[in-house]
N, C-alpha and C positions, 0 to 999 in steps of 0.2 A: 676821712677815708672810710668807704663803707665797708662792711664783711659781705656785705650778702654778694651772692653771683645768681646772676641771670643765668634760666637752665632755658637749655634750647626745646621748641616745641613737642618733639621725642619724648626728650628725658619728662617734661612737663604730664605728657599723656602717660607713660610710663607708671612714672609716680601717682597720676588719678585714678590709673585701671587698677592699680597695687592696693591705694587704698577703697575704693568702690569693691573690690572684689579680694581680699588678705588671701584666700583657700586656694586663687591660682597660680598655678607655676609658673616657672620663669618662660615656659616655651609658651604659652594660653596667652599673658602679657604680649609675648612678641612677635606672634601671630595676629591679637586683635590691633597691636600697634603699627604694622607692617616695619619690624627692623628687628636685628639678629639676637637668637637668645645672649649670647655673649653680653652684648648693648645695655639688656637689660638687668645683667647680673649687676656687674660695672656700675648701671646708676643706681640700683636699690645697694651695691655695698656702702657708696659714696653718701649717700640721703636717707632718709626717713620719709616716707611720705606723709607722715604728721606735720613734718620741719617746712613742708612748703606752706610757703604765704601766697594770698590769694594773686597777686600781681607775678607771680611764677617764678618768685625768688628762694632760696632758701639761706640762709646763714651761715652759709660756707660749708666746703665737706671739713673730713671730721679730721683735719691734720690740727695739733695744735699751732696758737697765735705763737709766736715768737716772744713775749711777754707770758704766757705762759707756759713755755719752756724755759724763760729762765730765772721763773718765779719759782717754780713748783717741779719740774721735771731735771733740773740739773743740778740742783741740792740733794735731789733723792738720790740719785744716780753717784755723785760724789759721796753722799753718805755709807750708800750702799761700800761703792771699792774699798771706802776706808775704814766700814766694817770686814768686808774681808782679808783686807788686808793684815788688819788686827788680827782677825784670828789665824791666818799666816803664821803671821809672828811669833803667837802664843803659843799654836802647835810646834811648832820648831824649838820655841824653848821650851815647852816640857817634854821632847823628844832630848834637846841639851842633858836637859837638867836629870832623867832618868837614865841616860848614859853614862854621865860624871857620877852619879849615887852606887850604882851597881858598879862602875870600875873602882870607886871609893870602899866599897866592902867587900870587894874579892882583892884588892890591893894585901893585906893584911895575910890572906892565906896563901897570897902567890908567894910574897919572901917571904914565912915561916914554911913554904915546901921547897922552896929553892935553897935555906940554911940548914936543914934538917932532912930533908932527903923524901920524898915519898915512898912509901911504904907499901910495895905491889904484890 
């Protein structure tokens, strides 16, 4: 199965006038191409005009393979949630763990002023 995709004669001219000429804009392209600036945004976001091969292919736009999504893009992604996660977890227990510390050393002064009386 190939990657490359055949670009239609447009997108082809598109892509030559972009690279013969890098300094024009999107409306200069789609004026000397006869088709809408829109047309042209679209296929120079999709392509490089480097990336085309001489026979008017290029190697696919730039969505990743399926093999590398789930070589490379969905380990990171699961690493990522289960680093955040972690630190989820950690915050919440050292929010735990500084609530129990400060009720553990005001414990001590609440009953020696509730047997003894506070002194106002």
């Amino acid at each position: 199965m190939s990657d490359k995709k055949e670009l239609t004669a447009t997108q082809q001219a598109i892509l030559y006038k972009k690279k013969d000429h890098p300094d024009w804009a999107n409306t200069e392209i789609a004026e000397s191409v006869g088709c809408s600036d829109s047309h042209v945004s679209s296929t120079l976001k999709r392509w490089n005009p480097t990336e085309m091969n001489s026979d008017g292919t290029v190697g696919g736009s730039k969505n990743p393979s399926l093999l590398f999504w789930f070589l490379v893009q969905a380990p990171i992604g699961i690493a990522i949630w289960f680093l955040k996660a972690s630190i989820a977890v950690t915050l919440t227990s050292i929010k735990l763990t500084l609530g129990l510390t400060l009720w553990a050393i005001e414990l001590p002064f609440r009953i020696l002023g509730a047997l003894f009386g506070s002194s106002k």
